[in-house]
C-alpha positions in Angstrom: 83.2 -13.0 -50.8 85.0 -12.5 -47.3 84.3 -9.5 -45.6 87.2 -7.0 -45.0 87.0 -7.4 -41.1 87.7 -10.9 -41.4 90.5 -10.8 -43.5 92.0 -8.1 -40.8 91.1 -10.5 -38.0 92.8 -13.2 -39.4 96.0 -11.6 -40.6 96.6 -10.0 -37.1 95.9 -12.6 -35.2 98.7 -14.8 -37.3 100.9 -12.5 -36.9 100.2 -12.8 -33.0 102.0 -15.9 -33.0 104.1 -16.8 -30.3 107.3 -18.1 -30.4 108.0 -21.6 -28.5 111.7 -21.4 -27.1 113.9 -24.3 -28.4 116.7 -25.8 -27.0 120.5 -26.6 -29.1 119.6 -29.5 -30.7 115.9 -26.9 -32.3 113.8 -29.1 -30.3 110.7 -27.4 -28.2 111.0 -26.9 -24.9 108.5 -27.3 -22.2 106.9 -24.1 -21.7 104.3 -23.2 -18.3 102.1 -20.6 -18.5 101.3 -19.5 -15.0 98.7 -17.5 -13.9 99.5 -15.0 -10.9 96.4 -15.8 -9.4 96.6 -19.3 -8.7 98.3 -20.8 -6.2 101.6 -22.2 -6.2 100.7 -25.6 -5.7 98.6 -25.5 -9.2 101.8 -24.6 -11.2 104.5 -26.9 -9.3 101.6 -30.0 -10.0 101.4 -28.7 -13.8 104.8 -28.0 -14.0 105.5 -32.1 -12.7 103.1 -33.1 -15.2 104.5 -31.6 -18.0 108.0 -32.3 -17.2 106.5 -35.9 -17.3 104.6 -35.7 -20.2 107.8 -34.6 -22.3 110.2 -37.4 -20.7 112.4 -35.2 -19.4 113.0 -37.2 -16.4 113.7 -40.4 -17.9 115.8 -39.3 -20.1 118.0 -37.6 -17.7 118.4 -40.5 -15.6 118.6 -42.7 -18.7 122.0 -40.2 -19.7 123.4 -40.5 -16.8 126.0 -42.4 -17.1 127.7 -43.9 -20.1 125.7 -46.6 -22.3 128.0 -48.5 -24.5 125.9 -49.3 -28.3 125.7 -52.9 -27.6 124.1 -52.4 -24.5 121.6 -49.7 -26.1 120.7 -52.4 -28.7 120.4 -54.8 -26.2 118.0 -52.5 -24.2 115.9 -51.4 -27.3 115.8 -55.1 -28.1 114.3 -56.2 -25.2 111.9 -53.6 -25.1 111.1 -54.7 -28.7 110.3 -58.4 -27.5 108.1 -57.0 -24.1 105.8 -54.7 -26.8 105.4 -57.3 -29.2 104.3 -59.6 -26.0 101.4 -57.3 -25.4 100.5 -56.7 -28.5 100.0 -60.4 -28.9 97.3 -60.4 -25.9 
């Protein structure tokens, strides 16, 4: 049998859930928690990393300008033939 406490622990500390914000499309955005204490520095180098992490950077400069569908399946193609290369090794 659980113990009362627990059940209270657990049930409060679900409901202490936080929300992650989301962007239009419902995906999760990248979210930096900061600590006032440290340096600035330490959050612009986690903040990079992150940012990198979630692709943000590529995908910005990937949207840039216009990609017509033949050359996006030309492009996914290619990158199809390079990863089966590797794998091959």
């Amino acid at each position: 049998m659980i113990a009362p406490s627990i059940v209270k622990r657990v049930i409060s500390s679900a409901i202490a859930i936080t929300q992650v914000p989301v962007d239009r499309a419902g995906n999760p955005m990248t979210q930096i928690i900061v600590n006032p204490d440290s340096p600035f520095d330490v959050a612009l180098k986690q903040f990079n990393r992150k940012v990198q992490q979630a692709g943000i950077l590529s995908e910005a400069r990937r949207r840039k300008h216009y990609e017509s569908p033949q050359a996006r399946r030309k492009r996914k193609a290619e990158a199809q033939r390079r990863k089966r290369r590797r794998a091959r090794f």
